[in-house]
Every structure is written in C-alpha cells, then in structure tokens.
TIVEX-154910 format. One record per residue (C-alpha): chain; x, y, z. Coordinates in steps of 0.5 Angstrom, whole numbers, plus 500, padded with zeros to 3 digits. Each point is the difference from the previous one (the first is absolute). Last residue first. Layout:
N
  finu    x    y    z
     A    X    Y    Z
...
***
This chain:
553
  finu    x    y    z
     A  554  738  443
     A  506  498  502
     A  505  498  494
     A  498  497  494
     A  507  499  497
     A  505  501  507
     A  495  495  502
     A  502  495  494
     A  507  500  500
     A  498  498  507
     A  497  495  500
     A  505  497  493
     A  506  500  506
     A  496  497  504
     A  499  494  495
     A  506  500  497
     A  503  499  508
     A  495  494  501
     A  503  497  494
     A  507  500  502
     A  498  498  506
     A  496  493  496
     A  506  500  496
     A  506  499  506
     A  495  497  504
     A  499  494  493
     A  509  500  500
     A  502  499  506
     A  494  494  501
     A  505  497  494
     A  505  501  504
     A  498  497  507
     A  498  493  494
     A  494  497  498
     A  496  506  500
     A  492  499  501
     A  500  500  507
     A  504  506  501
     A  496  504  495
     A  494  498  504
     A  502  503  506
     A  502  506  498
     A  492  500  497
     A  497  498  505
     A  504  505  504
     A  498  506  496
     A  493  498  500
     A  494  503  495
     A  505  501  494
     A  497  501  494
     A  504  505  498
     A  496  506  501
     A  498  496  506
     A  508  501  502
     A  500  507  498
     A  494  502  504
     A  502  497  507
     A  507  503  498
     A  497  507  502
     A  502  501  507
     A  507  498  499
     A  502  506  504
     A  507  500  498
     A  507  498  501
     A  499  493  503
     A  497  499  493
     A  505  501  495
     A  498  497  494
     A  506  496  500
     A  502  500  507
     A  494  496  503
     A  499  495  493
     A  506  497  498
     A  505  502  506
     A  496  499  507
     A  496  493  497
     A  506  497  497
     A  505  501  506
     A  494  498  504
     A  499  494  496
     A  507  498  502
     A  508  502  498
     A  500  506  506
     A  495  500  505
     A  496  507  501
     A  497  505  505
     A  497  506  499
     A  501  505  504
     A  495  505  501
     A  502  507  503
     A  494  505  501
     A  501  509  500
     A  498  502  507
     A  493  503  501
     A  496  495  499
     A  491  503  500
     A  498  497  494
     A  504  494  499
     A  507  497  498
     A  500  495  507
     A  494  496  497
     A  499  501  493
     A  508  497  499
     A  496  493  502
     A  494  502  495
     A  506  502  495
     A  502  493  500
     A  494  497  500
     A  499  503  493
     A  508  498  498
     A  497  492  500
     A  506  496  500
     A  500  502  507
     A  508  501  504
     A  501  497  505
     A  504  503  506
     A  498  506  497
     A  502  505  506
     A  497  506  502
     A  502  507  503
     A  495  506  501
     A  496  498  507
     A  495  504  503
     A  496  501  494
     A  498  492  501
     A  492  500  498
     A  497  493  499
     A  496  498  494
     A  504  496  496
     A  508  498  500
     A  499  497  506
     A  496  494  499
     A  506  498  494
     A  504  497  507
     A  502  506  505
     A  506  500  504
     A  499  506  504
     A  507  503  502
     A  503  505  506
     A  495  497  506
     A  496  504  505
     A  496  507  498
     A  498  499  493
     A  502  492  499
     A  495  499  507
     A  494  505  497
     A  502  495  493
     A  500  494  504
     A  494  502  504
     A  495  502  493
     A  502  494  497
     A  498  496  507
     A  492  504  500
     A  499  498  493
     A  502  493  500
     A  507  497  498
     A  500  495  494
     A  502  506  496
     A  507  502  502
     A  504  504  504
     A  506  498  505
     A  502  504  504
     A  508  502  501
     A  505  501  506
     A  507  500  498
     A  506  497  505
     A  503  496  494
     A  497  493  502
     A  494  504  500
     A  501  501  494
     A  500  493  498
     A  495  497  503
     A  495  506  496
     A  504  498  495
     A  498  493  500
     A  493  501  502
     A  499  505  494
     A  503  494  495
     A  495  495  501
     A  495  506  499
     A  502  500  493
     A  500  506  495
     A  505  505  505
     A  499  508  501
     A  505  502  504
     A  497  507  505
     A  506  504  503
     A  499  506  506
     A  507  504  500
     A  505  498  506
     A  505  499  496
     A  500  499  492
     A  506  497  500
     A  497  495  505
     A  495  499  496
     A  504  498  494
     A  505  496  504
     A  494  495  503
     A  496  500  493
     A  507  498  495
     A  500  494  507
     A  494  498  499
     A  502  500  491
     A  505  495  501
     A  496  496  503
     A  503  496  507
     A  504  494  499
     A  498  494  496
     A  500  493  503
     A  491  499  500
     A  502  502  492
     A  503  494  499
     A  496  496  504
     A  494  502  495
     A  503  500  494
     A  502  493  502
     A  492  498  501
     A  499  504  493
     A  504  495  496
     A  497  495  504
     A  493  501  498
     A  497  493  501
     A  496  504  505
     A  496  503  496
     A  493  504  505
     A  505  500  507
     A  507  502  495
     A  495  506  497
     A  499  502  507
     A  507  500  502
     A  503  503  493
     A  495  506  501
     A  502  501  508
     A  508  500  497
     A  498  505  494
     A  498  505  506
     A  504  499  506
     A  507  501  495
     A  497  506  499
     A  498  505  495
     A  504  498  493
     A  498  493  503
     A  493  501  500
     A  501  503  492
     A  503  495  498
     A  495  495  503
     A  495  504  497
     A  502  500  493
     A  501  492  501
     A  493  499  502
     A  497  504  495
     A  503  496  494
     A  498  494  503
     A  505  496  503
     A  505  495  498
     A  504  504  496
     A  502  503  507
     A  507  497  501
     A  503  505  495
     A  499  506  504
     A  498  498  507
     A  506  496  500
     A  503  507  497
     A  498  504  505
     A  502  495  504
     A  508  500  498
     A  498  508  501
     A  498  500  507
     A  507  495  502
     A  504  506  497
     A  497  506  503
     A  495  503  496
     A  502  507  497
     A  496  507  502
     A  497  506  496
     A  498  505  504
     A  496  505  494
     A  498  507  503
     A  495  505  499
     A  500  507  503
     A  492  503  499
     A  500  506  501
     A  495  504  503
     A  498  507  497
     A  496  496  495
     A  494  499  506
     A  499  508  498
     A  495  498  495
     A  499  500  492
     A  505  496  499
     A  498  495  506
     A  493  500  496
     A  493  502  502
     A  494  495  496
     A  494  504  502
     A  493  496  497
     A  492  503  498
     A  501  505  496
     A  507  497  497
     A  497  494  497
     A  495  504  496
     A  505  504  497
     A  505  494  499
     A  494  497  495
     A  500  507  496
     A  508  500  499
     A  500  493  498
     A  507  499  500
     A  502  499  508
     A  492  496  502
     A  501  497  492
     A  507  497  503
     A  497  495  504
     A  497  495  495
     A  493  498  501
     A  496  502  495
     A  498  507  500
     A  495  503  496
     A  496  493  500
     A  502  498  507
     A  497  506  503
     A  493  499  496
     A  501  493  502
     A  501  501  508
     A  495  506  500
     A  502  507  500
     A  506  503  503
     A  496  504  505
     A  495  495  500
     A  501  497  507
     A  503  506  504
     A  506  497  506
     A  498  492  499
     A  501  501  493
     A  506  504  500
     A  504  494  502
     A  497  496  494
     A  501  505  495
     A  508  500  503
     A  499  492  499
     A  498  501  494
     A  507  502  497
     A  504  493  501
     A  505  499  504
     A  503  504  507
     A  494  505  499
     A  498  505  507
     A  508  498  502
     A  502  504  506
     A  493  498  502
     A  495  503  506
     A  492  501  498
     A  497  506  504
     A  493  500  500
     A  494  505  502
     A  492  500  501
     A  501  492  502
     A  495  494  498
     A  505  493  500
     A  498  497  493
     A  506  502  496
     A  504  498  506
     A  497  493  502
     A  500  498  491
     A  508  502  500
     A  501  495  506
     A  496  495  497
     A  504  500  494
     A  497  500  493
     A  502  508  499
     A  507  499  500
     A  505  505  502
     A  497  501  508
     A  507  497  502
     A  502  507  497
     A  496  503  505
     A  506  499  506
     A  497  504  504
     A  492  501  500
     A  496  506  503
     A  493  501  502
     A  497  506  502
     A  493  502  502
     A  498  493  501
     A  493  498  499
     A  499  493  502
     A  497  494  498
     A  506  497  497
     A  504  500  505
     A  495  496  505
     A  499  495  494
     A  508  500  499
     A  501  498  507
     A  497  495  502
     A  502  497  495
     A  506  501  497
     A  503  507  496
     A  501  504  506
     A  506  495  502
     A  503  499  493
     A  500  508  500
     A  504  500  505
     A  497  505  506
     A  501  508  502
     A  492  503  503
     A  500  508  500
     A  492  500  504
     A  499  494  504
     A  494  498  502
     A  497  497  494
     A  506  495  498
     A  499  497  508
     A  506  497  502
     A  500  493  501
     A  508  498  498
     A  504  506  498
     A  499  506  496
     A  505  506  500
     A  498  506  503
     A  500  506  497
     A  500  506  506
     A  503  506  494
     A  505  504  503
     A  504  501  493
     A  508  496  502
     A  498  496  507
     A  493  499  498
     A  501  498  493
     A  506  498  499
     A  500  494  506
     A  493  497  497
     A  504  500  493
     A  506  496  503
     A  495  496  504
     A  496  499  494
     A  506  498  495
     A  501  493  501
     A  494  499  498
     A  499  503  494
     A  496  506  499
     A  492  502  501
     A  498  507  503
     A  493  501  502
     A  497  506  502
     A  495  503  503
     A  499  507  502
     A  503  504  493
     A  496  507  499
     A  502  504  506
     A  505  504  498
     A  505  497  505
     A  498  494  497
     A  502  501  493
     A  506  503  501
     A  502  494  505
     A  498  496  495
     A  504  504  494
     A  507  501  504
     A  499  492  502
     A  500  499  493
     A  506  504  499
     A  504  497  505
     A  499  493  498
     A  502  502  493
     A  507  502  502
     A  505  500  494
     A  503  494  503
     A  497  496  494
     A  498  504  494
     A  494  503  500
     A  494  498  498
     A  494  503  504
     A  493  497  497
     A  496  505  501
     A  492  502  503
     A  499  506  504
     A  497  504  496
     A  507  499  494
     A  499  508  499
     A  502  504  507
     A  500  493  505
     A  505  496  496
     A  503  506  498
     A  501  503  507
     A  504  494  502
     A  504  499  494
     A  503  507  500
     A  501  499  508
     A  503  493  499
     A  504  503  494
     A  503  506  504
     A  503  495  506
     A  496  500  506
     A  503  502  507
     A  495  498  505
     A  501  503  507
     A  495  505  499
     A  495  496  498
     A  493  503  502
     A  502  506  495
     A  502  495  495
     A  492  497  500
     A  498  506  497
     A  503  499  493
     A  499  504  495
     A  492  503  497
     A  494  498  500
     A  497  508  502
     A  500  503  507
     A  501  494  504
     A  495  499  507
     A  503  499  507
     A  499  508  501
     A  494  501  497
     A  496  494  505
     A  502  504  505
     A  499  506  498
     A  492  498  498
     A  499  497  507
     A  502  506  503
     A  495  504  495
     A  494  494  501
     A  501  501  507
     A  501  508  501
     A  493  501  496
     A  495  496  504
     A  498  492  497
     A  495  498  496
     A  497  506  498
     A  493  501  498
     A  496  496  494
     A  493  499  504
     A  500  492  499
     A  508  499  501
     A  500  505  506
     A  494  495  504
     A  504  493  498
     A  507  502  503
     A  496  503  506
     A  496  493  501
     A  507  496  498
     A  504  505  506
     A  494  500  505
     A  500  492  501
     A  508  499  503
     A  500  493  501
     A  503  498  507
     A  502  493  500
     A  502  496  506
     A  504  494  499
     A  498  494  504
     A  504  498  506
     A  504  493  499
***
C-alpha cells in the first residue's frame, strides 16, 4: 500500500499567530458578513413555538401534541413526564420534543430506553414519522459511536453495557413505560437516576397506580429536590393518592414537571367506540362436560379447577392439553381420564364457529381476536383456515423481528391477527377497527390495553369490539356482574387503576380468582362478584362526587 501524502498548510497558523499578537482583523469583510447571514438564517429569533413542525410537512399533529410539546420545551426545560392516557400519542410528542431539540442544536447524543418488544416500533417511528437516524442496538455495536441510539433497558443495564452507559454524557434521554421506574430499590430505577443527561422524558399512562411516593420517585430522577427529600415529602404527604387530586400546593408542583392529556380533552373522542356483547350456548355434549368439569373438580385445588373451566370456555384444545399434563403428574385420576375421551369426541367450539360468522358478517374488513391460551390461537388459526380466512398469530414467545413480520403480514396479507395477551401491549394496529374478545380478561386494565391497540391516536374509523361470552358459566358470571354492572365497555376505564388501590385491590384477577376459591357453591361465588362490583361502583361513584367538589385547579 502507498503511503498517504500530507500537505500541511504552515502559512495559515503562522498568520492566525501574527494578527492575534497585533490585534488586527481576522478575516475580510465579506467573509465574516456571508458567514453571519448564514449563521442568521438558521438560527431562532426567540425560544418560542415549534420549528420542528416546518421540517415535518407530512405530519398532522393533534393540538395537544403541539400544546405538550412546547410546554415541555417553553417551562418544563426539557424534562417531563408525559402522562396521557393511552392512545393519545406520547410517542408522537416525544418525538416532536427530540426533533426539536436536535434541529436547534442543542441535543446530539441521545439515548431512548423502552420495552423490548417496542424497539423496532420506536425505531420504525422515528425515522419514517420525524426524520431522525435512530438506530436500534444490536450485538457489538459501539454506545459511543452512535448518536440517537434505541435499546431495552434490561439490555443497557448489564454489564458491559451499563459501565459504558453510565460513563456518557447524554444530550437526551427518554424512557417508555417509567412506571416501571415506581420503585426506587430497583436496579433499573437506580441505572435511570444515574444515567448524566441534560434533558428527559419519562413515558407513563399511569405516573401513580398505588401509592403516592411513586410520583415523587418518578420526579426525582427528573429534578432530585423538587419535591423535597424522601422524608420531608412523606411527612407533608403521606402515601395516599388522593393528596396529589386534594392538595392543591402539592398538585402545582406536580404540574411543573408533568402533562396528563385525556381523551375528553382531545379530539380521539370523536371515534366511537361501538361495543357488542356475543353470547353463545354450548352444545349439548360441551355442557355435560362443563358439568364433569364442574362437579368432578373437587378434587383439585381451588385454582385448578377455575383454570380448567375457563380453558374449556376457550377451546376443547386448551382444557384437553391441561387434563393430559395432569393425568402424566396423577395417573390414578380416572375421573379426569374419561373427561379427557369424552372431550376428545366433542365437535367444533361453539364460539370458533361464532368467530367464523362474525367475520364473515364483517367481510372484508381487518379483524384481531384476542385469546388467554395459545393452545387456542392454534385452533383458531386451523380453524379459519378451514373457512377460507387467512390470519397470523401473535404472541410473546416470538422474537422481535417475527412480531414485526406477523404484523407487516396482518397489515398487507392476512384478514385477522390472532394474538395471545402479548398483543394487547405495545404494537400499534390503527389500520384495523373490528376486534373480537373471544376470552374475555378478569382483569378490565388488560382489556383496555388490548382496545388501546386499534383505538389510538391516529384511527379514523369508529372501533367495533365484540365480546364474547358463554351463557350458564363463568363467563356469563364474569360478563354480568362485573363488566356490565360498572359499565366498563362503555368508558375509557383509565382511572380504575386508582379505585382499585383505594380499595386495596393491587390485582383484580387474583381477586376474582380468590373469590372463586373461597365460594362452596357457583351461586355463593354469584353473590361475592356481585358485592365486589357493587363496591367498585360506590367507589367510582365517591371519585367522582369528589372532583366535581375540588375540582381542577
């Protein structure tokens, strides 16, 4: 190889050196005005509005993603957490405040940590929706070469990894789902307060789901101090939630540092939500072994028995592979082994065949089913296929660059996406507005993470969500004594999160689940869904005789 010639200009550095020491002009006049004019035309008059949107012609941003974005940038000096409700957009208006940022110059580095699942997704957004050459992090790449780099926070967090991080100074940085952050004796919540960044974003619809010190762990990795210390805020405080509705000082101080937008407030509402309850009957045969089920199943534990129940409310496959590893652990069960021959004669569940006449009702249209067991997203899938309707399955066991094929497949191949809980978090599906329930949750939070898929910032059509249940079983008990009652299908149930914890209730499912194992009887477990629904809607009754009292302030 020929060696690389290097001509070093001399006379420059020599006649820098000589007009410093006698204090004359450095360039001529019509270098230094061509270069002020440039420098005028890029530059921003005053720190004011957004000049990110001039970049973004393409974009149609919602007035509360605009409003958000400058009053990060205007009075929050970069560092926020973004609340809004689910499907409001905080994606967006953290990617108008980066893209800001960067076109004034001021952010250069950053470092953007969400789940795992969601990196391709955030990598896709920012570069396709706001220009911005984020790259996601993959096996040897290099933290200090890339600028706008996208990773899990459980990748960044472990060795070799955190080190390198942590010795960084980043521009930016910006996590997704901070709620995960609520606990301050975590290691991800210490990596993030230890992470050297001039501005921050936390993303979280829910910034408190239990206790108050959440919010002041939360703002402490934003501006240490600005709620006091640890003590000093416990003290004024306490722990309960309702202080940051009810102590008007404390809910000031909050607002300096967070946005919370909500569907009332925004123009989302003008999408409808049309909510339909299918109710179906099991066959014959499916009821006498519902009744096996029933009756036979004393001889389980409690939480046994509730799941084999609702596996067969699913599909024959689900109970069926249930009752078979059962039968390898306890053979001598013979009660279970003729449960298992008879459901192996059953014909098809009623609700597949539900599924296939719904869909083809809806006709062409784009449809996702959500199902609780995967044993039953391979049946339907095997099943709609017999009936000439192309689907996809979707769950958490695929890796990231597979669930972002099965939905590119869904968008531009297949008519439904049958996904397992994994797809009701994360994934955005705005181009589809029909989605069957064909299990429903016992927990309604998960059920408005699925609905946040299709009903979200950016769909246009009003959402259909059919929700399917079997009469004279636990989904009947389910459907009528705690979704009907309180109403959920019919609002965004963003603030149940808040009742529950005022009633002590950390998990709605456990709690339905216990209700089931404590009850003798199907009608004494009636009785206790019945009083636990009735409490719920006291209380969200009380929440809100109680802002219309205090009010916003």
């Amino acid at each position: 190889m020929k060696s690389i010639y290097l001509d070093k200009d001399t006379v420059f550095i020599k006649e820098l050196e000589d007009r410093l020491e006698k204090n004359t002009s450095l360039s001529s006049w019509e270098l230094f005005k061509m270069a002020y004019e440039a420098e005028q035309t890029t530059m921003s008059p005053y720190f004011r509005g957004l000049r990110a949107l001039e970049f973004l012609p393409h974009m149609e941003f919602l007035k509360h993603q605009i409003h958000t974005a400058e009053q990060v940038i205007e009075q929050m000096n970069g560092r926020a957490i973004l609340a809004d409700e689910v499907g409001l957009g905080k994606t967006i208006e953290a990617g108008l405040v980066l893209k800001e940022y960067m076109i004034r110059g001021l952010v250069n580095k950053a470092l953007i940590l969400v789940p795992a699942s969601l990196v391709n997704q955030w990598e896709k957004e920012l570069n396709e929706k706001f220009y911005i050459p984020a790259v996601a992090y993959r096996k040897n790449m290099s933290w200090e070469q890339g600028n706008i780099i996208i990773s899990s926070i459980d990748t960044a967090k472990r060795e070799p990894h955190r080190s390198t991080i942590l010795g960084m100074d980043y521009d930016f940085v910006l996590v997704d789902e901070a709620h995960k952050l609520k606990n301050h004796k975590t290691k991800n919540y210490a990596f993030v307060r230890s992470l050297k960044k001039k501005y921050c974003l936390l993303l979280t619809a829910t910034p408190v789901q239990n206790e108050l010190i959440e919010i002041f762990n939360l703002v402490s990795i934003l501006k240490p101090g600005h709620l006091g210390n640890y003590d000093s805020f416990v003290k004024s405080y306490g722990n309960d939630r309702k202080n940051m509705k009810h102590d008007l000082y404390l809910k000031q101080l909050v607002k300096k540092v967070m946005v919370r937008n909500t569907r009332k407030d925004t123009g989302l509402n003008q999408v409808k939500r049309n909510i339909e309850t299918i109710w179906t009957e099991f066959s014959k045969e499916e009821a006498e072994v519902y009744q096996w089920l029933e009756n036979s199943s004393a001889l389980l534990p409690s939480f046994s028995k509730i799941t084999l129940l609702r596996e067969f409310c699913s599909s024959r496959e689900a109970c069926y592979l249930s009752l078979k590893k059962m039968l390898t652990e306890k053979p001598d069960l013979d009660v279970f082994q003729q449960i298992t021959e008879k459901i192996e004669q059953l014909p098809h569940h009623k609700k597949a065949e539900k599924a296939v006449e719904l869909i083809q009702q809806i006709g062409d249209e784009k449809v996702i089913i959500f199902t609780e067991y995967r044993a039953t997203q391979f049946y339907l899938q095997w099943y709609l296929q017999q009936h000439g309707i192309s689907s996809v399955p979707f769950r958490g066991g695929f890796k990231r660059s597979k669930k972002d094929w099965m939905r590119q497949l869904f968008q531009h191949h297949a008519q439904v996406l049958i996904a397992t809980e994994a797809g009701g978090e994360g994934i955005n599906l705005q181009f589809c507005n029909y989605m069957i329930n064909y299990d429903l949750p016992w927990n309604p939070m998960r059920l408005e993470q699925r609905i946040g898929r299709i009903h979200r910032y950016g769909q246009d059509k009003d959402v259909h969500i059919y929700n399917f249940a079997i009469k004279d079983t636990v989904e009947e008990h389910i459907m009528k004594l705690l979704y009907e009652k309180i109403h959920l299908f019919e609002q965004v149930i963003g603030d149940l999160d808040a009742i529950l914890s005022e009633l002590s209730i950390h998990d709605l499912e456990q709690e339905i689940e216990q209700i089931y194992a404590e009850s003798a009887t199907t009608g004494e477990a009636k009785i206790k869904l019945h009083n636990l629904s009735a409490v719920i809607q006291t209380a969200h009754n009380t929440a809100n005789q109680e802002e219309q009292q205090y009010g916003d302030a």
